[in-house]
C-alpha positions in Angstrom: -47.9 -51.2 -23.4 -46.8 -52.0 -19.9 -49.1 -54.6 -17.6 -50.5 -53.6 -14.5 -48.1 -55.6 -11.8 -47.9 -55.7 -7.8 -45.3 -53.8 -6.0 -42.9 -55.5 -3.6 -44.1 -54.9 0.3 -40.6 -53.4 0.2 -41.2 -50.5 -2.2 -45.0 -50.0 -0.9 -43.5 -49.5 2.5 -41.2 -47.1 1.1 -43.7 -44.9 -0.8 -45.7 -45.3 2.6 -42.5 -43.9 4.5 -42.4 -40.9 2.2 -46.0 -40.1 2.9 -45.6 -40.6 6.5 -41.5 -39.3 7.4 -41.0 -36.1 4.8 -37.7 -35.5 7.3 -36.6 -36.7 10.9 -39.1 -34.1 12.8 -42.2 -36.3 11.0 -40.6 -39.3 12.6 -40.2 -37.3 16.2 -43.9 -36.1 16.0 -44.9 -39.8 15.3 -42.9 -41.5 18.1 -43.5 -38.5 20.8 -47.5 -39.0 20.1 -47.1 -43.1 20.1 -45.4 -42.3 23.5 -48.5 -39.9 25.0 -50.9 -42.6 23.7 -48.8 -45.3 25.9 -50.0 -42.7 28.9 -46.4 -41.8 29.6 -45.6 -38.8 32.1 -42.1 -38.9 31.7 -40.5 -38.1 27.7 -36.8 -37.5 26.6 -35.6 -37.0 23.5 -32.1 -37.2 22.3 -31.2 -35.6 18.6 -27.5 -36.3 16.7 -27.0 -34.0 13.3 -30.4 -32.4 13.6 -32.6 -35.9 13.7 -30.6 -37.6 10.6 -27.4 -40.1 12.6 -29.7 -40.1 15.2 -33.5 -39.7 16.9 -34.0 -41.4 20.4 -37.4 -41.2 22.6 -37.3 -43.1 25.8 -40.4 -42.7 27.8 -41.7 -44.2 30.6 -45.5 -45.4 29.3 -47.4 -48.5 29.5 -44.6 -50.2 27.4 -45.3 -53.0 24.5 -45.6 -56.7 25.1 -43.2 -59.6 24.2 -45.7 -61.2 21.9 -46.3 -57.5 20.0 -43.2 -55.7 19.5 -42.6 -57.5 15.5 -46.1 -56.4 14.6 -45.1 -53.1 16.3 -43.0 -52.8 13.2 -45.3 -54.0 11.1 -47.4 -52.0 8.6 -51.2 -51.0 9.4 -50.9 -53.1 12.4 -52.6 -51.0 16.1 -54.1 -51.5 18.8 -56.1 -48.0 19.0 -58.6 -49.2 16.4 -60.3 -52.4 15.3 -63.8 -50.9 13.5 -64.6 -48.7 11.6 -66.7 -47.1 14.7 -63.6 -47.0 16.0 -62.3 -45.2 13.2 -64.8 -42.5 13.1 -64.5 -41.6 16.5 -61.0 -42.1 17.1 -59.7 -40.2 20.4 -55.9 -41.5 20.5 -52.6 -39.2 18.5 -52.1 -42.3 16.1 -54.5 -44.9 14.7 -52.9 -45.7 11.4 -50.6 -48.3 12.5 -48.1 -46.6 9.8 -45.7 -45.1 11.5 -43.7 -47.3 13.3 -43.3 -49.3 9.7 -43.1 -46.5 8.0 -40.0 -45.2 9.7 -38.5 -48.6 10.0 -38.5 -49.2 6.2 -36.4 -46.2 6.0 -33.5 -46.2 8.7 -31.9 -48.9 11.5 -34.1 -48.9 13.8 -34.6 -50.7 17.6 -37.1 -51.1 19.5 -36.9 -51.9 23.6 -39.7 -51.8 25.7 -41.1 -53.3 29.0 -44.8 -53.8 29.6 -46.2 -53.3 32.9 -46.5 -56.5 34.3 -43.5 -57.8 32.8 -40.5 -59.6 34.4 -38.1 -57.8 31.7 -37.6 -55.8 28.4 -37.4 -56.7 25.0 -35.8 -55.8 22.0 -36.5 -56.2 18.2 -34.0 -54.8 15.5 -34.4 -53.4 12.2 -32.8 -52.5 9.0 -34.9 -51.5 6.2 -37.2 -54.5 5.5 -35.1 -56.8 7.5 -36.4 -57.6 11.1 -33.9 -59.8 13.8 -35.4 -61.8 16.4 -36.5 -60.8 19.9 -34.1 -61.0 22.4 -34.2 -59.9 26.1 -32.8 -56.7 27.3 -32.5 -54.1 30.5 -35.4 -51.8 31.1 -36.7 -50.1 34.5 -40.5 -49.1 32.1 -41.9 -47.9 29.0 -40.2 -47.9 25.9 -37.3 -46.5 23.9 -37.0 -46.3 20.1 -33.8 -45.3 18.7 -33.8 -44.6 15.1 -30.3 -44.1 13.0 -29.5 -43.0 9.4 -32.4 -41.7 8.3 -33.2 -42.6 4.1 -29.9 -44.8 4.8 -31.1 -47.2 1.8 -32.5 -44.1 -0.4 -29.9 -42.2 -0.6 -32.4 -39.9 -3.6 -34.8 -39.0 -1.0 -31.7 -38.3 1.9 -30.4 -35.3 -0.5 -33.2 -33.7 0.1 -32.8 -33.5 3.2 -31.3 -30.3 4.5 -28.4 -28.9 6.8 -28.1 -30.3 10.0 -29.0 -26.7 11.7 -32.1 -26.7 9.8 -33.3 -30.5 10.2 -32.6 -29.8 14.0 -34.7 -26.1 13.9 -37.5 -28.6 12.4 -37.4 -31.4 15.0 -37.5 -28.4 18.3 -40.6 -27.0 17.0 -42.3 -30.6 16.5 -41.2 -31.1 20.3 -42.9 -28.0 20.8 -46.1 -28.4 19.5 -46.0 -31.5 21.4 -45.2 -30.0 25.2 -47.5 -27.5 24.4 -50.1 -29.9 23.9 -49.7 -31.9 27.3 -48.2 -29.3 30.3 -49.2 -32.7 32.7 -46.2 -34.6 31.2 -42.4 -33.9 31.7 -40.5 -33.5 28.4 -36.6 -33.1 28.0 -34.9 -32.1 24.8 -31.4 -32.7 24.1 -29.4 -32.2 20.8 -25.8 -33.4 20.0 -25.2 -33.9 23.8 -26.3 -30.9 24.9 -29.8 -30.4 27.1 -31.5 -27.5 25.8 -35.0 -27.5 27.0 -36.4 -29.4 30.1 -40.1 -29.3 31.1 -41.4 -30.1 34.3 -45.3 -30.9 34.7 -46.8 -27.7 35.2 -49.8 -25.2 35.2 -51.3 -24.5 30.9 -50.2 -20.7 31.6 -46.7 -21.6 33.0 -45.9 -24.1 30.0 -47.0 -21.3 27.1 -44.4 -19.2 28.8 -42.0 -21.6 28.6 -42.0 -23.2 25.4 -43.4 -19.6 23.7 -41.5 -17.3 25.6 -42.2 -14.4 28.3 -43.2 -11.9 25.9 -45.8 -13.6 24.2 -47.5 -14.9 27.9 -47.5 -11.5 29.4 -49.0 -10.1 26.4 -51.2 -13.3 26.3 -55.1 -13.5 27.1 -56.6 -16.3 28.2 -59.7 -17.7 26.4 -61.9 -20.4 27.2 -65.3 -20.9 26.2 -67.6 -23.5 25.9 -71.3 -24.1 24.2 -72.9 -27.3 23.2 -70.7 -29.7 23.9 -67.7 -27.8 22.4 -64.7 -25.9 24.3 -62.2 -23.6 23.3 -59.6 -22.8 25.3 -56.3 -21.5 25.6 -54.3 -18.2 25.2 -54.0 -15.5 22.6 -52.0 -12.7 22.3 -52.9 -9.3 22.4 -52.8 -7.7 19.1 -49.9 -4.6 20.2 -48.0 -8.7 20.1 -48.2 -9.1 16.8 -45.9 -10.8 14.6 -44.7 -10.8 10.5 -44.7 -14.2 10.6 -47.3 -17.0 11.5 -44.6 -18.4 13.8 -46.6 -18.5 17.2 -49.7 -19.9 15.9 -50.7 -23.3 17.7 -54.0 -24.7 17.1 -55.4 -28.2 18.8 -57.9 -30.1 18.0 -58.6 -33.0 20.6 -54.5 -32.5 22.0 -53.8 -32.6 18.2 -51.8 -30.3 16.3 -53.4 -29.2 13.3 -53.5 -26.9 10.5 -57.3 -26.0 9.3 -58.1 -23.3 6.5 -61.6 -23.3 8.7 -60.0 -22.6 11.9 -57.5 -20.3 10.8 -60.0 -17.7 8.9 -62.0 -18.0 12.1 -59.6 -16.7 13.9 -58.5 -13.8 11.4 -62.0 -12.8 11.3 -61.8 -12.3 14.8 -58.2 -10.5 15.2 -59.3 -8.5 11.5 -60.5 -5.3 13.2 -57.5 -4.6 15.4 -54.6 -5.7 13.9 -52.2 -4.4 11.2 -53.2 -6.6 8.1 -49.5 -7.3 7.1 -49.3 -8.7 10.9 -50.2 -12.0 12.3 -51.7 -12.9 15.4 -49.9 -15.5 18.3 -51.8 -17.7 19.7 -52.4 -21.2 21.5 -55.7 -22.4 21.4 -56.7 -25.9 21.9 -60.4 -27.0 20.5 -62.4 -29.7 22.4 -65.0 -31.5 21.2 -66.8 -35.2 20.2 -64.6 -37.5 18.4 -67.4 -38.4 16.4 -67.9 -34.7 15.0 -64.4 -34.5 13.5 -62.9 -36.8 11.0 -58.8 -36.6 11.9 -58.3 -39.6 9.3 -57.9 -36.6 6.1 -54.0 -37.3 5.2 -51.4 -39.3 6.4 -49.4 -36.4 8.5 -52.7 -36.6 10.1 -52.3 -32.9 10.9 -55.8 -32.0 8.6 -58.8 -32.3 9.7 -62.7 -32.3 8.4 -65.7 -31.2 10.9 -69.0 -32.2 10.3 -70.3 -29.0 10.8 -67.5 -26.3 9.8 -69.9 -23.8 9.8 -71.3 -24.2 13.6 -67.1 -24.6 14.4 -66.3 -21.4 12.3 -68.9 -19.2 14.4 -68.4 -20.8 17.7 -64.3 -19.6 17.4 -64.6 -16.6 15.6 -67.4 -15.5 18.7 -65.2 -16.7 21.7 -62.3 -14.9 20.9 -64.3 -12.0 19.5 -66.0 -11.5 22.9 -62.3 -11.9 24.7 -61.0 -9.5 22.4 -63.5 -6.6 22.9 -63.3 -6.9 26.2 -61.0 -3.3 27.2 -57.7 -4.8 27.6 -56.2 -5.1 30.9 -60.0 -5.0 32.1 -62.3 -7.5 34.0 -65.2 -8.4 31.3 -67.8 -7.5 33.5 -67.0 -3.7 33.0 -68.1 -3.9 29.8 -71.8 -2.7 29.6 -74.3 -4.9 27.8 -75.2 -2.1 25.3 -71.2 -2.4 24.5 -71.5 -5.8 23.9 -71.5 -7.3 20.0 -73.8 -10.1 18.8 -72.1 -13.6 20.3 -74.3 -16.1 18.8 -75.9 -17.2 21.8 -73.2 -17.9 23.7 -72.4 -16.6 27.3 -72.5 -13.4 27.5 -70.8 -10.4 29.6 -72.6 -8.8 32.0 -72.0 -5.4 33.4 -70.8 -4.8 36.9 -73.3 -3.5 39.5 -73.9 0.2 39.8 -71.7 1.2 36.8 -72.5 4.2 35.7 -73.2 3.9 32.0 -75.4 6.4 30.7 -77.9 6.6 27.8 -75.9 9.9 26.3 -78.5 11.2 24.3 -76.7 14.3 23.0 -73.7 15.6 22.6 -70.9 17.7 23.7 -70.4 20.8 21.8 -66.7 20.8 21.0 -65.8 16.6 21.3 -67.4 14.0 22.2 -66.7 13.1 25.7 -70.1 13.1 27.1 -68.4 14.9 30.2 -71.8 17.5 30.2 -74.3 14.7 30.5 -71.8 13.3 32.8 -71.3 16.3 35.0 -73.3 14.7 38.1 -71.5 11.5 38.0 -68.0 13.4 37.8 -69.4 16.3 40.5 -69.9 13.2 42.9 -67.4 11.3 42.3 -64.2 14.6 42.6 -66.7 16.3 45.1 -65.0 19.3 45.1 -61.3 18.7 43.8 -61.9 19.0 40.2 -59.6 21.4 38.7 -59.3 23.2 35.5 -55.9 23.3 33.1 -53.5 25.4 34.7 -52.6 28.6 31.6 -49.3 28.7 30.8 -47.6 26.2 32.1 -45.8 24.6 28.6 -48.5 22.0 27.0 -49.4 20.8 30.0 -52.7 20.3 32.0 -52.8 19.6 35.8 -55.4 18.3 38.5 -56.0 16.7 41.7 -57.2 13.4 41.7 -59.8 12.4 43.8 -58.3 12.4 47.2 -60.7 9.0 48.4 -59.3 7.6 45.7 -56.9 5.2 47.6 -59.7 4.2 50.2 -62.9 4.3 47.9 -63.5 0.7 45.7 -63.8 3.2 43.3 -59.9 2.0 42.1 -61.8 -1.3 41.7 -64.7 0.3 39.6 -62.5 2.4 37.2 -59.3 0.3 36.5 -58.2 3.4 34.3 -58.0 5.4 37.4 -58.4 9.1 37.4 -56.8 12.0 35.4 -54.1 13.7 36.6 -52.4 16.1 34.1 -51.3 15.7 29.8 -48.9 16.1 28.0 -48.3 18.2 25.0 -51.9 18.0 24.1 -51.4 14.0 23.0 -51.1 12.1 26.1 -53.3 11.8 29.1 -51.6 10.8 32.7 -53.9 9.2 35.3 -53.5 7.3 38.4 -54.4 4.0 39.2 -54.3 1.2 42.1 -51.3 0.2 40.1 -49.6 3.5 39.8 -49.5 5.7 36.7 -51.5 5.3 32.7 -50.5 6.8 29.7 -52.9 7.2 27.4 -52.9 8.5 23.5 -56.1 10.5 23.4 -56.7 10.8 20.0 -56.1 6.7 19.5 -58.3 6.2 22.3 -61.3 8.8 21.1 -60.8 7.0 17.6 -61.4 3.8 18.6 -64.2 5.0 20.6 -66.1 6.7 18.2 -65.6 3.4 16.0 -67.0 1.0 18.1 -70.0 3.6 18.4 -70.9 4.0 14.4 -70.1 0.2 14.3 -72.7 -0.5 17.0 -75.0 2.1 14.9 -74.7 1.3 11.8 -75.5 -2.9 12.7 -78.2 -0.9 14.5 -79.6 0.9 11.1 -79.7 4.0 13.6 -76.2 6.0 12.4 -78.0 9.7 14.2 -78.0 12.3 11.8 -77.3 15.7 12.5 -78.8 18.9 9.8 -76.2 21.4 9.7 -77.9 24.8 10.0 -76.3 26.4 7.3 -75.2 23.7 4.5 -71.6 23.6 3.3 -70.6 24.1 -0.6 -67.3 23.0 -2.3 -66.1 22.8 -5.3 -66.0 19.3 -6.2 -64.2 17.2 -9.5 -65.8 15.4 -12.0 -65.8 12.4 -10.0 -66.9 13.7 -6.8 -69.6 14.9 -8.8 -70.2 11.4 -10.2 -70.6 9.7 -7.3 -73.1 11.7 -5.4 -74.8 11.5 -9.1 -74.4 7.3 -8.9 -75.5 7.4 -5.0 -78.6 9.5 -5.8 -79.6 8.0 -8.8 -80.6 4.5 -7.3 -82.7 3.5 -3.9 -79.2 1.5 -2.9 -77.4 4.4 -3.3 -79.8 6.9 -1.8 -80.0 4.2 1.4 -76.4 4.0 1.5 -75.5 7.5 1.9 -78.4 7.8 4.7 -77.0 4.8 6.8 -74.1 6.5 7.0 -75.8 9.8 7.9 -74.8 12.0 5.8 -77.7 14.1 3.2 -75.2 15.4 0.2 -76.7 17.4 -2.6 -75.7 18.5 -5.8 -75.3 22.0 -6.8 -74.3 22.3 -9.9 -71.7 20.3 -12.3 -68.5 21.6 -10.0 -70.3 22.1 -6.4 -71.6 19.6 -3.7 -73.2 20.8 -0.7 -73.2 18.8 2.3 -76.7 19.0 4.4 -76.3 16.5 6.9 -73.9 14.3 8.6 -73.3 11.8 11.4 -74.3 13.3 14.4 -71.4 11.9 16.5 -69.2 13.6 13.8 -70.8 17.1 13.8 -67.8 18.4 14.9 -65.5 17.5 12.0 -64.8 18.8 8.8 -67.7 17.8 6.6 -66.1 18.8 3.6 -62.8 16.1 4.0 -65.1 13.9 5.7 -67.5 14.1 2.5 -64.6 13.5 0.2 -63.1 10.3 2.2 -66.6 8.9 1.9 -67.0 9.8 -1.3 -64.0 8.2 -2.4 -64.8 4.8 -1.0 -68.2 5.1 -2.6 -66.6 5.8 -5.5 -64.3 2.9 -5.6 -65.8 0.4 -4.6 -69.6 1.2 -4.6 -72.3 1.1 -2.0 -73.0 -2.4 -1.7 -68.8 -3.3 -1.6 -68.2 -0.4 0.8 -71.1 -0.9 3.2 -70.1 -5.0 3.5 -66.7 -5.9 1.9 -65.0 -2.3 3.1 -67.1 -1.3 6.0 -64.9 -1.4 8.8 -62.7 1.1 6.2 -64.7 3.2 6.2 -66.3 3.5 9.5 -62.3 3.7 10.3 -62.3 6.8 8.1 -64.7 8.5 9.7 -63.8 7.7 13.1 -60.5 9.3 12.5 -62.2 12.7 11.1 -64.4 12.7 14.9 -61.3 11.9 17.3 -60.2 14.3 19.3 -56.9 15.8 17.4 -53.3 16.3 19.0 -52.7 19.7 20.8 -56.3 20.0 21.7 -56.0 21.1 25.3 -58.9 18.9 27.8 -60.5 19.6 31.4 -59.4 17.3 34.0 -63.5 16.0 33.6 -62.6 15.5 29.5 -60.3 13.7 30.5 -61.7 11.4 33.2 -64.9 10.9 30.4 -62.6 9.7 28.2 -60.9 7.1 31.0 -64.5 5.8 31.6 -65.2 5.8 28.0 -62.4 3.4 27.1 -63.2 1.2 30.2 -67.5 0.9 28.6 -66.0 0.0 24.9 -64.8 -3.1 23.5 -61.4 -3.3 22.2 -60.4 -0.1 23.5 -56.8 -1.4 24.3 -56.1 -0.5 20.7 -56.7 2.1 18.4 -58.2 1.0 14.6 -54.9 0.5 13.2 -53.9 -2.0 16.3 -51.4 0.1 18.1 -51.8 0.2 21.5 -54.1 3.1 23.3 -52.8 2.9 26.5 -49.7 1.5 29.0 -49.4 0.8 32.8 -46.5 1.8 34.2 -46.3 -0.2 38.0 -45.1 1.5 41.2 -42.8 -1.1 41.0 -41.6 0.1 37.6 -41.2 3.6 38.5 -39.2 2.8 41.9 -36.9 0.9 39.9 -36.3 4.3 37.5 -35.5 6.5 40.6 -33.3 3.3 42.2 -36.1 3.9 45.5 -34.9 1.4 48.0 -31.6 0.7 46.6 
């Protein structure tokens, strides 16, 4: 049996190095955070054969003095910590006092920097374990660390390192996390001799663009709220910007990158009822809070963390960007009416803007449910007498005036959705804005309308129910049969079927009847409505459908109420439905995530016809 001995310092800081530098992008994510610690503005980074021949970062920071730059390359040796207090509330990118070592154990490495208040730079050497004197060198400020043949003297751990392409496709998306992090510092990327990104100091909203890209920052929100000492801030993609990947997902905690199981099923929670669940929502969202409350010192990649309280941090996120996302999109959040508004937890909330008309709607419209005949004195003051009816005839397509004060009235402040003008083939609604024309997909729009309602009414315990005045039979199967006989036969059952609304009896062994249903669904076929509710009961029982698969099946029966294609609408049908979307959160997309509406600019459209050119 083998004794227990010591390792050499050289193979501990080996094993250390392998914890610490998996590839040259570890090593570029250590040095690049060593260099915003040093408070540098200025950061350049030069790459040879993806990271591997070479990784250079010259910034322009406080810089390292004479008497420190051997420890610099020694292991756990800092000057970010010296307690455990320290420790435990530790503010700065690095505290280990690994890296440095870490990476010189590995590679040739050399050190120059310049302090401050020094007369000159200095320059230590290293190769593996071996260390060279100090000797003086040529330095304006701040400090560069060039790093060559990575896993030079273990040649096992450099096979597995991979091609140069993907080594390098590694190392650019640790520089980006980084200048994502810090838009107040200049950051310049260059690879094999070639400049490919440079990043001047600039607004948060001008560096997401960028370093993520056009597309994702004008189909970006921003977010930023804060509650009890913690913030969250930052921008997240609307969820029409979806990806199949988790590609554009940036989460910060205290400037630093991190991946959190916590923070990360906070966030799907909150994207879960609008988006596609085979996509994946973008995102960069930076978490602020007291050093103290978070422990960063998990692993040595140091990109884990552990909060104190995960489950005041889980409901804090999941709330902010549940509030930013039911806001209508494209809408100020003060349109949104307070009886809109979902629980948030106690933090800030939205407040409606003065003298919108929202009202109480306490019935309904015969043939869909628009609300325009409770609405009719709102729409007779606000058309005055240029509302117009669908002209007959005229192939699939329904015309009227818009309001003709509608250019001088603040009324194109009011109603960002504008004001009806004509649809199309029975599926799209044209209106006119300040901005110049919407399209809207009617039957998306009513659907997520009516979703948000029975969501809102069922949280409530109030789903309305409406008798039907004559009850309708069908013949049902066996299991059909079964589950009315399962819902009825137990006081869960019985409760689950009237929270939804619906009163369903049994006939005989092959024949339901339906007696009641949702009110706000009167309109739709009880019989396939019965039968998609059925069939979740069915599956996955009362308790399972009504928590696990509500949103499901509120989805179902939202679908069976919207308004269906080809359904011809009044110029007022349509204007309800315009200030319906503006009063109801997350009405930018339908239940399935697809968008409900676009804005197409006067700017656009002039630039179709060539109008000036």
């Amino acid at each position: 049996m083998a004794s227990i001995k010591l390792l050499p310092d050289q193979l501990i800081s080996q094993i250390a190095a392998g914890e610490v530098v998996e590839r040259p992008a570890s090593a570029l994510k250590e040095l690049l955070e060593n260099s915003l610690d040093a408070g540098s503005t200025e950061i350049n980074v030069f790459l040879m054969n993806g990271g591997v021949k070479q990784l250079r970062v010259a910034d322009n920071g406080q810089g390292i003095i004479k008497d420190d730059l051997v420890l610099a390359l020694t292991r756990h040796a800092t000057s970010k910590i010296a307690s455990l207090e320290d420790l435990e509330r530790v503010a700065s990118l690095g505290f280990r006092g690994e890296a440095l070592a870490s990476i010189a154990s590995i590679s040739r490495t050399q050190l120059t920097s310049r302090a401050s208040d020094s007369y000159h730079a200095w320059r230590v050497s290293s190769e593996g374990a071996s260390i060279s004197p100090l000797e003086p060198a040529a330095l304006d400020a701040g400090t560069i660390i060039e790093v060559q043949d990575i896993y030079f003297n273990t040649p096992a751990r450099r096979k597995f390192l991979k091609t140069e392409a993907t080594e390098f496709g590694h190392c650019e998306e640790a520089f980006r996390r980084v200048a994502l992090s810090r838009p107040d510092v200049t950051f310049m990327l260059q690879h094999n001799g070639r400049a490919l990104m440079r990043l001047s100091v600039a607004a948060p909203a001008r560096r997401f663009s960028e370093v993520l890209g056009t597309d994702f920052a004008s189909e970006a929100f921003t977010v930023d709220e804060s509650a009890a000492g913690i913030r969250l801030w930052g921008m997240a993609a609307k969820p029409t910007f979806s990806r199949n990947s988790r590609d554009t997902q940036y989460v910060y905690v205290n400037g630093r990158f991190v991946r959190d199981k916590l923070i990360s099923h906070a966030i799907r929670q909150a994207y879960q009822d609008v988006l596609h669940h085979d996509r994946h929502p973008a995102f960069a969202l930076f978490l602020e809070l007291d050093p103290a409350l978070v422990d960063v010192n998990v692993h040595p990649s140091k990109t884990e963390v552990r909060f104190r309280d995960g489950q005041s941090i889980h409901r804090f996120i999941f709330h902010a960007l549940h509030k930013s996302l039911a806001t209508p999109v494209g809408l100020p959040g003060s349109l949104v009416p307070q009886s809109a508004q979902s629980q948030n937890g106690g933090f800030s909330e939205l407040s409606p803007s003065a003298g919108y008309p929202v009202s109480s709607y306490p019935t309904f419209q015969s043939n869909m449910d628009l609300r325009a005949n409770e609405s009719s004195g709102f729409y007779q003051t606000m058309f005055g007498n240029n509302q117009a009816e669908p002209h007959a005839g005229v192939d699939s397509v329904a015309f009227g005036t818009p309001p003709n004060q509608f250019a001088h009235h603040s009324a194109a402040q009011d109603f960002p959705l504008g004001f009806a003008v004509a649809q199309i083939h029975g599926v799209y609604v044209l209106a006119q804005n300040q901005s110049g024309l919407v399209v809207v997909d009617m039957h998306a729009a009513h659907e997520r309308i009516m979703y948000e309602r029975l969501k809102n009414a069922l949280d409530a315990s109030s789903v309305p129910t409406q008798p039907l005045l004559i009850p309708v039979s069908f013949n049902a199967d066996r299991l059909e049969v079964a589950a009315v006989q399962a819902q009825l036969s137990t006081q869960e059952g019985q409760n689950a079927l009237h929270q939804l609304g619906f009163d369903i009896a049994i006939l005989s062994p092959t024949t339901l009847a339906v007696r009641a249903v949702p009110a706000m669904l009167q309109d739709a076929d009880a019989v396939k409505l019965a039968r998609d509710v059925l069939h979740d009961l069915q599956a996955y029982g009362a308790t399972r459908a009504l928590a696990e698969r509500r949103n499901e099946l509120l989805g179902t029966m939202a679908c069976h109420a919207a308004v269906r294609a080809n359904r011809m609408l009044t110029i007022p049908e349509m204007n309800a439905l315009l200030r319906d979307m503006e009063s109801t959160e997350r009405s930018g997309q339908c239940n399935h995530g697809r968008p409900t509406w676009f804005q197409v600019t006067m700017a656009e459209l002039d630039k179709m016809f060539m109008r000036g050119k």
